[in-house]
Backbone atoms as SQL, in Angstrom:
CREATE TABLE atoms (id INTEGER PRIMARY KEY, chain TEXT, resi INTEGER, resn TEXT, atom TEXT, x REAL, y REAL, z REAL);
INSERT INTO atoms VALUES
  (1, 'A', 1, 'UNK', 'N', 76.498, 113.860, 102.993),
  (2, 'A', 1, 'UNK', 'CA', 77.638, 114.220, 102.168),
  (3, 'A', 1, 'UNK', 'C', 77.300, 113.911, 100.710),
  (4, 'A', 2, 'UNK', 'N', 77.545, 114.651, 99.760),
  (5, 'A', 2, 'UNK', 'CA', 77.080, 114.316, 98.181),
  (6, 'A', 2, 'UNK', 'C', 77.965, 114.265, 97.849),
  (7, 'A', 3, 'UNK', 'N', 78.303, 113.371, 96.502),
  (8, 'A', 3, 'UNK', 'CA', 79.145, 112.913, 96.145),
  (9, 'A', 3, 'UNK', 'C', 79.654, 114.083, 94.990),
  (10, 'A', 4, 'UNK', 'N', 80.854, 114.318, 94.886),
  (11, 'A', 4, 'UNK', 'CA', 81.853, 114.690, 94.548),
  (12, 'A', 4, 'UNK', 'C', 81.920, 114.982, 92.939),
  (13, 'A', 5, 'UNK', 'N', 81.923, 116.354, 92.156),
  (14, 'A', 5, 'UNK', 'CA', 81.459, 115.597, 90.847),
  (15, 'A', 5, 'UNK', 'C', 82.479, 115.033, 90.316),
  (16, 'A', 6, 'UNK', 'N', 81.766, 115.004, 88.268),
  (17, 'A', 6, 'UNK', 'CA', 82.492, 114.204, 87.771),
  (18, 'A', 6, 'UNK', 'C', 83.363, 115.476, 87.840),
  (19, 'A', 7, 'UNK', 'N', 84.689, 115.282, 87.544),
  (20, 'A', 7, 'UNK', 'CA', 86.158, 116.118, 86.744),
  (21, 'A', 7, 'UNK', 'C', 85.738, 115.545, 85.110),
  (22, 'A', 8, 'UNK', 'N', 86.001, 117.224, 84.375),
  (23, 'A', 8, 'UNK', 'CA', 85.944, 117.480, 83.224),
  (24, 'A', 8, 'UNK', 'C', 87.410, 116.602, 82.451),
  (25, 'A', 9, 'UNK', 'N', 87.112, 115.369, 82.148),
  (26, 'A', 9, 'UNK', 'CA', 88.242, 114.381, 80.975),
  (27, 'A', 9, 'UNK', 'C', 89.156, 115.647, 80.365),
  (28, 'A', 10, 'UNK', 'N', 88.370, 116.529, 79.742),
  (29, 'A', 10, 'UNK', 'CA', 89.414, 117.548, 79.004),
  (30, 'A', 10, 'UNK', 'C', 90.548, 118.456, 80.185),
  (31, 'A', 11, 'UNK', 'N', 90.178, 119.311, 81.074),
  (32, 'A', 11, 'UNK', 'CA', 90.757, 119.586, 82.277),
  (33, 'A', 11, 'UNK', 'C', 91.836, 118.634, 82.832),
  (34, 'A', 12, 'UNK', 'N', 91.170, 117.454, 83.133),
  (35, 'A', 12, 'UNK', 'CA', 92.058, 116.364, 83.909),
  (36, 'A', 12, 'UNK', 'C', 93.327, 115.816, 83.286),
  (37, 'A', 13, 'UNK', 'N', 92.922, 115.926, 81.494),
  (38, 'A', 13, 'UNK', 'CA', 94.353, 115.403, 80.639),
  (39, 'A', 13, 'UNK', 'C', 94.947, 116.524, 80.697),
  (40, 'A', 14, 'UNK', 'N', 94.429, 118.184, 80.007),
  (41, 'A', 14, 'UNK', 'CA', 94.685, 118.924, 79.942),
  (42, 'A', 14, 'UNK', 'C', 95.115, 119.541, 78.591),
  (43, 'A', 15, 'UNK', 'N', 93.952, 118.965, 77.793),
  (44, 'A', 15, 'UNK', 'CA', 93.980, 119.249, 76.564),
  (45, 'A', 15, 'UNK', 'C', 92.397, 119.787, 76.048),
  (46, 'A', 16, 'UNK', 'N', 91.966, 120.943, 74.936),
  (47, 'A', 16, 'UNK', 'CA', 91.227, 121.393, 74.640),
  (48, 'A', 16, 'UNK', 'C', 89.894, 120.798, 74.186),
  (49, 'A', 17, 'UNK', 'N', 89.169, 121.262, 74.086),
  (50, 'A', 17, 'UNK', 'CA', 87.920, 120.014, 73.399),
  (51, 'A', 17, 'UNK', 'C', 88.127, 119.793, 71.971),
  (52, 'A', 18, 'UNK', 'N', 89.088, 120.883, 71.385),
  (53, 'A', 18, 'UNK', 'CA', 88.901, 120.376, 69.857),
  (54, 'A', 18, 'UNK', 'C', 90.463, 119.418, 69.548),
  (55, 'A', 19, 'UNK', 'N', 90.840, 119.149, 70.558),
  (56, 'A', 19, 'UNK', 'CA', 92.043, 118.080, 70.629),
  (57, 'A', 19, 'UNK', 'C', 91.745, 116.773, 69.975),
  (58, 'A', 20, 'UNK', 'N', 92.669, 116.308, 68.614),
  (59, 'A', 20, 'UNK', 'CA', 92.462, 115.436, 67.957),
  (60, 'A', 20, 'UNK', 'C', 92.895, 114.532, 68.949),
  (61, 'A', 21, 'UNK', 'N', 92.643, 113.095, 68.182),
  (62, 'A', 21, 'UNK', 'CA', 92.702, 112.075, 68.869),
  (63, 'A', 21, 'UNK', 'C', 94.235, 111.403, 69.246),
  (64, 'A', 22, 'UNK', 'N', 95.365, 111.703, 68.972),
  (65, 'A', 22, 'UNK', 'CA', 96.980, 111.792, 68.441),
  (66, 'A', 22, 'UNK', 'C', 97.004, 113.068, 69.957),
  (67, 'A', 23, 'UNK', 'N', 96.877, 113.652, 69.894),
  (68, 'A', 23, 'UNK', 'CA', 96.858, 114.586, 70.884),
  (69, 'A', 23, 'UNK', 'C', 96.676, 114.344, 72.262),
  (70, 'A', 24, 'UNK', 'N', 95.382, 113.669, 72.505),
  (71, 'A', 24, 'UNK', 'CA', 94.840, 113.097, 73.694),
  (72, 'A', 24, 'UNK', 'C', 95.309, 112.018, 74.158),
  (73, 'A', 25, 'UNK', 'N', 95.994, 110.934, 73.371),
  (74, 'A', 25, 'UNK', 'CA', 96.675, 109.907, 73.975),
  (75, 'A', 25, 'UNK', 'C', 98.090, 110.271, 73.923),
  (76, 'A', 26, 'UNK', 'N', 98.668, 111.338, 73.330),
  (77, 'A', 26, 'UNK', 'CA', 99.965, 111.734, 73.682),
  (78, 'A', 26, 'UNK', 'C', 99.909, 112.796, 75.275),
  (79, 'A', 27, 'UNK', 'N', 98.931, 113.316, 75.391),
  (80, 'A', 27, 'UNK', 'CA', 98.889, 113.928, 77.047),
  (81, 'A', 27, 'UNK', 'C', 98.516, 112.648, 78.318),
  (82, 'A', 28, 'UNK', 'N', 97.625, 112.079, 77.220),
  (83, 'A', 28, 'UNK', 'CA', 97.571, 110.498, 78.299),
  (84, 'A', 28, 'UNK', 'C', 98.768, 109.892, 79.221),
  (85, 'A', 29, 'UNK', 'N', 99.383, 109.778, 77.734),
  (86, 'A', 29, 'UNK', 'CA', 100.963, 108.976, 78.069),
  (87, 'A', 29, 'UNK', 'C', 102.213, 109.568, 78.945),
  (88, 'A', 30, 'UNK', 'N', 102.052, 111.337, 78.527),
  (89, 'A', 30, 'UNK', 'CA', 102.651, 112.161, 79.134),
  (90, 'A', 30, 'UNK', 'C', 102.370, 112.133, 80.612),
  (91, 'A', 31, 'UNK', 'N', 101.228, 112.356, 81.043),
  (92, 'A', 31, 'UNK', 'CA', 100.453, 112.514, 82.331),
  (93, 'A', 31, 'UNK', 'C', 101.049, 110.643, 83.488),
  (94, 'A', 32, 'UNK', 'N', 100.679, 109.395, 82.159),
  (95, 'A', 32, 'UNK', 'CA', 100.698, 108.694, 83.406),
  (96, 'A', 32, 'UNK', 'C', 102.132, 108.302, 83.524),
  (97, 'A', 33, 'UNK', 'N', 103.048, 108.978, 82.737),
  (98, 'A', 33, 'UNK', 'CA', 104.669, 108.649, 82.438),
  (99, 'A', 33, 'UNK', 'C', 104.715, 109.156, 84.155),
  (100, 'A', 34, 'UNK', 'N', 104.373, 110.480, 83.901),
  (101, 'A', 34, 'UNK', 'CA', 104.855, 111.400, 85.124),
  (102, 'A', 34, 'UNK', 'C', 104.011, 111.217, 86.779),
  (103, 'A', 35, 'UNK', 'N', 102.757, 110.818, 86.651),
  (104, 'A', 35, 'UNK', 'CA', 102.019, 110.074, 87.536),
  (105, 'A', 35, 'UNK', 'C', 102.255, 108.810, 88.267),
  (106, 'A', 36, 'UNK', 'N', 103.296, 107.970, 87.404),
  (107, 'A', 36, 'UNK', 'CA', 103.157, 106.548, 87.871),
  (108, 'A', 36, 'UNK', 'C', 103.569, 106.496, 89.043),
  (109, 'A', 37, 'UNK', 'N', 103.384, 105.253, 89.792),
  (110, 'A', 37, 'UNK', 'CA', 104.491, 105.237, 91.323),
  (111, 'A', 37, 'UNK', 'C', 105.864, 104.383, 91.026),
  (112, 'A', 38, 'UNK', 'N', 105.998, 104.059, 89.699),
  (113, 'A', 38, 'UNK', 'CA', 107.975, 103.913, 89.983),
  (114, 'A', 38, 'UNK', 'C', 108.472, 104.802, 89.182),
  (115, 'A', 39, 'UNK', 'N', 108.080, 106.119, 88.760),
  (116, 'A', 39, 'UNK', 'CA', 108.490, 107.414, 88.562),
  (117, 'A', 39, 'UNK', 'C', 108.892, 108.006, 89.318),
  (118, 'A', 40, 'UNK', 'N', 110.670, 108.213, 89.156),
  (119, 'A', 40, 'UNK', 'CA', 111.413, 108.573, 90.518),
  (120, 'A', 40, 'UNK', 'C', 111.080, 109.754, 90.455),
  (121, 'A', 41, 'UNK', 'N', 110.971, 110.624, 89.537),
  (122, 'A', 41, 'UNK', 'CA', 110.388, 112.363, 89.530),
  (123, 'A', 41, 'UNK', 'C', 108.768, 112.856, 90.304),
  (124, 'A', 42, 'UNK', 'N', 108.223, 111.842, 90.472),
  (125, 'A', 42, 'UNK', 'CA', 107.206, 112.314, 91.046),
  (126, 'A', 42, 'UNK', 'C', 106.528, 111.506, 92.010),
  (127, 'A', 43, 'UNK', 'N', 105.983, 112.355, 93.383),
  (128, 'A', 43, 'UNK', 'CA', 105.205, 111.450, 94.434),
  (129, 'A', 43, 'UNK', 'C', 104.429, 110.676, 93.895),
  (130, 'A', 44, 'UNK', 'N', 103.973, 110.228, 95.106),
  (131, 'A', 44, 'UNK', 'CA', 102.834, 108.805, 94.375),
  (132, 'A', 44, 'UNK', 'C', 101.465, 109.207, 94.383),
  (133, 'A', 45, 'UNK', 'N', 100.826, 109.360, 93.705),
  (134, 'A', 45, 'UNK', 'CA', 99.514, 110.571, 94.076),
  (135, 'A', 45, 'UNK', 'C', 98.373, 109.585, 93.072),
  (136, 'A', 46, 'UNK', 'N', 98.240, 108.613, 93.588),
  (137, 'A', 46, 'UNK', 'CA', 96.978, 107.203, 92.882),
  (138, 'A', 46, 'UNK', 'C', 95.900, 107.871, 92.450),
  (139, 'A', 47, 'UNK', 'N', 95.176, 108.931, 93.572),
  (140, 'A', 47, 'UNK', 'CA', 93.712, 109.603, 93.064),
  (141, 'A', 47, 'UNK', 'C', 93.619, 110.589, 91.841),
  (142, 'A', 48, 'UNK', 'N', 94.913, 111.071, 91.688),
  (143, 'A', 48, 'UNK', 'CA', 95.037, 111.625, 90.334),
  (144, 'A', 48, 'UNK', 'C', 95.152, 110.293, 89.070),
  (145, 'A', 49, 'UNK', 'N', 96.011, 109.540, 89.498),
  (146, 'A', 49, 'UNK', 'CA', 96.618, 108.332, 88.594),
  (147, 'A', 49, 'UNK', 'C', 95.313, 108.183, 87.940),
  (148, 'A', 50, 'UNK', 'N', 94.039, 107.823, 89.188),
  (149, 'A', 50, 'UNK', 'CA', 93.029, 107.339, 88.840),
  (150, 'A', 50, 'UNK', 'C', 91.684, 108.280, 88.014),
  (151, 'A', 51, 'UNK', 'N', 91.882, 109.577, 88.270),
  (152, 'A', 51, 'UNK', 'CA', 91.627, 110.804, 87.660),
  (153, 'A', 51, 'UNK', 'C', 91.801, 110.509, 86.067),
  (154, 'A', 52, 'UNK', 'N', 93.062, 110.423, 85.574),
  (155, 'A', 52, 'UNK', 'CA', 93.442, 110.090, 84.506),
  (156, 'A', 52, 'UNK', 'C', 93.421, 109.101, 83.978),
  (157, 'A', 53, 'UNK', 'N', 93.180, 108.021, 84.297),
  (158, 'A', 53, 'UNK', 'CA', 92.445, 106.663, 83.429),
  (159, 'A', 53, 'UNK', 'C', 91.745, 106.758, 83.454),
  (160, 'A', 54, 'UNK', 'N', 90.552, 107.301, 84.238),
  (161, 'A', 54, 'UNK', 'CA', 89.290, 107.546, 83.605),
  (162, 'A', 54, 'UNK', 'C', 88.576, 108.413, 82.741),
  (163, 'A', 55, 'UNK', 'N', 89.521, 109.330, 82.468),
  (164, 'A', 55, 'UNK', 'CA', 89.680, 110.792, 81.864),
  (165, 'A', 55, 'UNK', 'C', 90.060, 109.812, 80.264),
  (166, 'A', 56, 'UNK', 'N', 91.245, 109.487, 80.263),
  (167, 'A', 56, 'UNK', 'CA', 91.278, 108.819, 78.904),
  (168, 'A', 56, 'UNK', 'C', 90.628, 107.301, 78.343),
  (169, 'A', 57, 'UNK', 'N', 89.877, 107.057, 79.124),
  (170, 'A', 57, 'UNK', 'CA', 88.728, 105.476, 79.229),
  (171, 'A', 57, 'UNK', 'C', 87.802, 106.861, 78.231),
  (172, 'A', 58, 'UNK', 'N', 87.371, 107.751, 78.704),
  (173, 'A', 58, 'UNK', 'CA', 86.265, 108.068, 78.264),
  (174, 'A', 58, 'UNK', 'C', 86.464, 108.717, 76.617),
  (175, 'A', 59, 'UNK', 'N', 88.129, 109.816, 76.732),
  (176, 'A', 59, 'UNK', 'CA', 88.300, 109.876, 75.316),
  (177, 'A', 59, 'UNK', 'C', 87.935, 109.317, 74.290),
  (178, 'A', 60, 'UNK', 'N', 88.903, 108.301, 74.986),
  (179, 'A', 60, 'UNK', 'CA', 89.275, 107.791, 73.338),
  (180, 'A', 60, 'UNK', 'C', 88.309, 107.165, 72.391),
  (181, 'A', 61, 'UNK', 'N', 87.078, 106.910, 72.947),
  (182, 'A', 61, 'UNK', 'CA', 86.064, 105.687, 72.325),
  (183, 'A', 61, 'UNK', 'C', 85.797, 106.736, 71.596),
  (184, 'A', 62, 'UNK', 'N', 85.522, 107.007, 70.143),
  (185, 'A', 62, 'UNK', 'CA', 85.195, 108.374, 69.634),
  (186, 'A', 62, 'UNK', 'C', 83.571, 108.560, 69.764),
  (187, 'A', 63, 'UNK', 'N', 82.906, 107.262, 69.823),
  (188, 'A', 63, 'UNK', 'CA', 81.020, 107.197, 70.151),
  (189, 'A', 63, 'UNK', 'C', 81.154, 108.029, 71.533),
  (190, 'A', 64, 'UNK', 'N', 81.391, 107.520, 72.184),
  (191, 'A', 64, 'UNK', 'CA', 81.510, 107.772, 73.798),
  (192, 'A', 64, 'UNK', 'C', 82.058, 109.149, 73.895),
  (193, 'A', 65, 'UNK', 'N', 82.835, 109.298, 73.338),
  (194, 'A', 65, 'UNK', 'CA', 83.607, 111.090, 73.345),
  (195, 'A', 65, 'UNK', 'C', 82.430, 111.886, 72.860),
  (196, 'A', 66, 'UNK', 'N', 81.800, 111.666, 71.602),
  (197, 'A', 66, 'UNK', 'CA', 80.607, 112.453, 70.740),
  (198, 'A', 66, 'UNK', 'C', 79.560, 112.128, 71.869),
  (199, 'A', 67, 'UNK', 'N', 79.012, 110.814, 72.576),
  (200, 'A', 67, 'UNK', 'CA', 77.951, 111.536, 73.353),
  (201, 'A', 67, 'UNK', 'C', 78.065, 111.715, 74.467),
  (202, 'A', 68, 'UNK', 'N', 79.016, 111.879, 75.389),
  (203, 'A', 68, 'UNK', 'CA', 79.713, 113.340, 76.239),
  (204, 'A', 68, 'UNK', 'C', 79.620, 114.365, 75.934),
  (205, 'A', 69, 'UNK', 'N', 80.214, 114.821, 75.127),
  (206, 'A', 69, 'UNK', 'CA', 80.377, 115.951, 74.061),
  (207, 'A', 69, 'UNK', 'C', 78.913, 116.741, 74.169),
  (208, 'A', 70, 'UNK', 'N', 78.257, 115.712, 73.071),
  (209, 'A', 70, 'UNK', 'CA', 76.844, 116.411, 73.133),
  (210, 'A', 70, 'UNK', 'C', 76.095, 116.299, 74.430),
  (211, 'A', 71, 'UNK', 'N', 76.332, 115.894, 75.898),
  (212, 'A', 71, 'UNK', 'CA', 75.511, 115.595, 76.929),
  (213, 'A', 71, 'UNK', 'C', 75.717, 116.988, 77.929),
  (214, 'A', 72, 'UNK', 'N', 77.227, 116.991, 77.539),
  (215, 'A', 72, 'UNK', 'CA', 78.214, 118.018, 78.366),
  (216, 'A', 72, 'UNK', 'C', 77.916, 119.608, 78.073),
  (217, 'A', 73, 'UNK', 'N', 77.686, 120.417, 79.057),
  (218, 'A', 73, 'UNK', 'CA', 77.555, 121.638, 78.662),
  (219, 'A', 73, 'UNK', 'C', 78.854, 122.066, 78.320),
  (220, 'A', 74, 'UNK', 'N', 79.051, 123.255, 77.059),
  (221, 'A', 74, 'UNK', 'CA', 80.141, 123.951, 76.588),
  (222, 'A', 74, 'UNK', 'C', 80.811, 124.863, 77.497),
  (223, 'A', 75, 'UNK', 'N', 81.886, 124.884, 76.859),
  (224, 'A', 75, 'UNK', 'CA', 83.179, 125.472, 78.288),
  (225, 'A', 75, 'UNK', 'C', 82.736, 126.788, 78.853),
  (226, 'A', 76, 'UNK', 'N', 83.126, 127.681, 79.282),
  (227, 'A', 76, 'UNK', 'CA', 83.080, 129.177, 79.167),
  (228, 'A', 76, 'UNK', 'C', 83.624, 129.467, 78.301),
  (229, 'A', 77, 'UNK', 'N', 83.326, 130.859, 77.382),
  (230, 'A', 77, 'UNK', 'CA', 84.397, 131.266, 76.473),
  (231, 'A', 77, 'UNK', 'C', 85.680, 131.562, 77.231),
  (232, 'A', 78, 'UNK', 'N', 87.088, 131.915, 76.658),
  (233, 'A', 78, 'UNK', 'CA', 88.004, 132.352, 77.312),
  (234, 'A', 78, 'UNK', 'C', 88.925, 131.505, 78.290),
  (235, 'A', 79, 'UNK', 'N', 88.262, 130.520, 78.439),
  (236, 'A', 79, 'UNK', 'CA', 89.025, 129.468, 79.844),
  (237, 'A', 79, 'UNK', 'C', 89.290, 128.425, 78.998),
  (238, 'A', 80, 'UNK', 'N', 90.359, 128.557, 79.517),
  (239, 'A', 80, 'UNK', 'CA', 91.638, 127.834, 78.673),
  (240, 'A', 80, 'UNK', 'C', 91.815, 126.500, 79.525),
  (241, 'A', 81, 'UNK', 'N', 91.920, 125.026, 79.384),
  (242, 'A', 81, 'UNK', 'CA', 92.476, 124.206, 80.344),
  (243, 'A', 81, 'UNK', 'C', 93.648, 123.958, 80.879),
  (244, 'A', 82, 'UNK', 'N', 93.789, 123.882, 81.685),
  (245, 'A', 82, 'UNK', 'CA', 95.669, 123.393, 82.221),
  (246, 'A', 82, 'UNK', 'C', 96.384, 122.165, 81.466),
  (247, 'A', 83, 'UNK', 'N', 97.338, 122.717, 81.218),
  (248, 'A', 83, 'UNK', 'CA', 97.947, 121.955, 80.047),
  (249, 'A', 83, 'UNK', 'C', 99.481, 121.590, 80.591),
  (250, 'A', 84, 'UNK', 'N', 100.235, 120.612, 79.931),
  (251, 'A', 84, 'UNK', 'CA', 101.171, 120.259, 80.043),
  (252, 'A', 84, 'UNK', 'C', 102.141, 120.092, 78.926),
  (253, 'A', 85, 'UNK', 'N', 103.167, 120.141, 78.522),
  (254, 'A', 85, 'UNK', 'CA', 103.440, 120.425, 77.157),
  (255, 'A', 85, 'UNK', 'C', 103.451, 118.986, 76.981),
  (256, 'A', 86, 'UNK', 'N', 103.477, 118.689, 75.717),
  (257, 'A', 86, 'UNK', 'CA', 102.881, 117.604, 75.063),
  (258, 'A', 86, 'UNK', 'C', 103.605, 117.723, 73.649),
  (259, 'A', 87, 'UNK', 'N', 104.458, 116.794, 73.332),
  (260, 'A', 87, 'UNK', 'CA', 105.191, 116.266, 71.898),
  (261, 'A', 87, 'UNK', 'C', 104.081, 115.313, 70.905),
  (262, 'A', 88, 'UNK', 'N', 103.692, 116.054, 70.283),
  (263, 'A', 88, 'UNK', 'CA', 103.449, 114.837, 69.597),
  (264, 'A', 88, 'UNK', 'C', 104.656, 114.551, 68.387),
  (265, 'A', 89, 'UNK', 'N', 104.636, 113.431, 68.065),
  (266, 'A', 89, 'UNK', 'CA', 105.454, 112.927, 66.996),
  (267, 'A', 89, 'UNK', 'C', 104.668, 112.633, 65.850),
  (268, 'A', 90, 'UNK', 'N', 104.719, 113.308, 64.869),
  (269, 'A', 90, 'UNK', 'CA', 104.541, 112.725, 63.281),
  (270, 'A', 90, 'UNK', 'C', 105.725, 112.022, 62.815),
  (271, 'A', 91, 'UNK', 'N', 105.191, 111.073, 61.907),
  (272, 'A', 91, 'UNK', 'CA', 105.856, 110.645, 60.462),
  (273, 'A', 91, 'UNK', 'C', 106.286, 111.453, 59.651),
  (274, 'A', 92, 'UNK', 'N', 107.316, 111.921, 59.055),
  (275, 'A', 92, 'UNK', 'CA', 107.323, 112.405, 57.153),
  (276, 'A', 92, 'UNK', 'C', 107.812, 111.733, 56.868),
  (277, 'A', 93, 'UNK', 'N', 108.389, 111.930, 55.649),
  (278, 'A', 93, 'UNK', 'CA', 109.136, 110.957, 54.626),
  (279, 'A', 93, 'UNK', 'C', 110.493, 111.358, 55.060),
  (280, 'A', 94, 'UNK', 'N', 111.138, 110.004, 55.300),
  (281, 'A', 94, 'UNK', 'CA', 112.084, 109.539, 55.513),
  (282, 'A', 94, 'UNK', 'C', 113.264, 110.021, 54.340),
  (283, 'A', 95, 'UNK', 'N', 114.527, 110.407, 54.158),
  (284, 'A', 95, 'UNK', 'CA', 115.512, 110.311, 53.400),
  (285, 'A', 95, 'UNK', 'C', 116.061, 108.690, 52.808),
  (286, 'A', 96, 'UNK', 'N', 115.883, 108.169, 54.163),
  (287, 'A', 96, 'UNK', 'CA', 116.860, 106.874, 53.974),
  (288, 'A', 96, 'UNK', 'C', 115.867, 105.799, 55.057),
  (289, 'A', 97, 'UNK', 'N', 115.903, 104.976, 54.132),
  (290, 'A', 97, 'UNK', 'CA', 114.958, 103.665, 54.291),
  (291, 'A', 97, 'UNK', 'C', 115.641, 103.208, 55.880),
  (292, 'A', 98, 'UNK', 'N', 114.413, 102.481, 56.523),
  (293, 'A', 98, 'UNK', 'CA', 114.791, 102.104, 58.143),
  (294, 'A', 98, 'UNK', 'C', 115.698, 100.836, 57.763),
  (295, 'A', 99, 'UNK', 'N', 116.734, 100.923, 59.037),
  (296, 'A', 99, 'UNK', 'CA', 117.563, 99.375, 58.836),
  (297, 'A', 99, 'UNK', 'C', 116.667, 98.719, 59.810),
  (298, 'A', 100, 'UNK', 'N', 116.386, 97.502, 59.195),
  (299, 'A', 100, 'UNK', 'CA', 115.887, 96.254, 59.967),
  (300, 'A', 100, 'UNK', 'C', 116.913, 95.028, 59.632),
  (301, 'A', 101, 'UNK', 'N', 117.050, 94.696, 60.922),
  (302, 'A', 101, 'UNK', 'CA', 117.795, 93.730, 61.502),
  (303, 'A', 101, 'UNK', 'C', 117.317, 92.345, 61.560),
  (304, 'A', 102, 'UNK', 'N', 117.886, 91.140, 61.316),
  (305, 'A', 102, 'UNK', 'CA', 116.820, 90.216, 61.952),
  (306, 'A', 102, 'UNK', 'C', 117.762, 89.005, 62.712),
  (307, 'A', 103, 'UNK', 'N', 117.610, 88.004, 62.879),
  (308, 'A', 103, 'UNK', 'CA', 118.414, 87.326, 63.219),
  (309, 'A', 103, 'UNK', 'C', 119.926, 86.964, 62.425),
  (310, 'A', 104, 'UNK', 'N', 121.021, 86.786, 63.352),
  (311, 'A', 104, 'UNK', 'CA', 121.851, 86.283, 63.515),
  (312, 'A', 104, 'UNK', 'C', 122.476, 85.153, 63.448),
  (313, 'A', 105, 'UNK', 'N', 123.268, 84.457, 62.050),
  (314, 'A', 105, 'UNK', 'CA', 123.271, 83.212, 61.898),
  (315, 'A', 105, 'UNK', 'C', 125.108, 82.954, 61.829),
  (316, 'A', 106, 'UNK', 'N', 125.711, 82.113, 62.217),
  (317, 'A', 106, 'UNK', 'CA', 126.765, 81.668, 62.328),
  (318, 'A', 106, 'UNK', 'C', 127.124, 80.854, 61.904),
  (319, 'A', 107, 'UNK', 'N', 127.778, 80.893, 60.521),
  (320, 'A', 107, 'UNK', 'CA', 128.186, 79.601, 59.866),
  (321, 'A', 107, 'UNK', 'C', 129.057, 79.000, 60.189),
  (322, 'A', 108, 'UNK', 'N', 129.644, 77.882, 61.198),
  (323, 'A', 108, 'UNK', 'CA', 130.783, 77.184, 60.987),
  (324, 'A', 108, 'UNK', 'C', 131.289, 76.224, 59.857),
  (325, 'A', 109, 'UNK', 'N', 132.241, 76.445, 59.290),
  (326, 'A', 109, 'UNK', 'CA', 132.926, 75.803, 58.386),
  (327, 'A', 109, 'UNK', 'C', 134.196, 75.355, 58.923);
């Protein structure tokens, strides 16, 4: 029996190869939100769970991503990966400054 290959990190998150780095840990987060096992929305399915931590172990290191990258043969043209929609959130400029709170003090007099 031979072992099984690797799964393509890009495929498995489901994001493109030219996916910035904001991108890839927002499908990360997406993926193991919806993967976990006390996620009442979805079965418990560990070999994927585990699919995907190793999929984003390998991302994110950007050395480690570049020599994948260069080790890895290029996609087919045209084939698109399976994707999941994915929010990312930016910053802009704010209108109105954040309220921060801090502790709570009680003067008796």
């Amino acid at each position: 029996m031979s072992p099984s290959p690797v799964p393509d990190p890009y495929e498995v998150l489901g994001v493109s190869w030219e996916a910035t780095p904001s991108e890839i840990a927002a499908a990360y987060r997406a993926l193991v939100r919806h993967l976990h096992p006390d996620a009442a929305h979805a079965p418990a399915d560990p070999a994927r769970l585990t699919e995907v931590l190793a999929a984003y172990a390998e991302l994110r290191d950007p050395r480690r991503r570049a020599t994948d990258d260069r080790d890895r043969p290029a996609p087919p043209p045209g084939r698109e990966p399976i994707s999941i929609p994915v929010r990312v959130h930016r910053r802009g400029a704010r209108s109105q400054p954040d309220l921060r709170v801090g502790p709570v003090r009680r003067h008796l007099h």
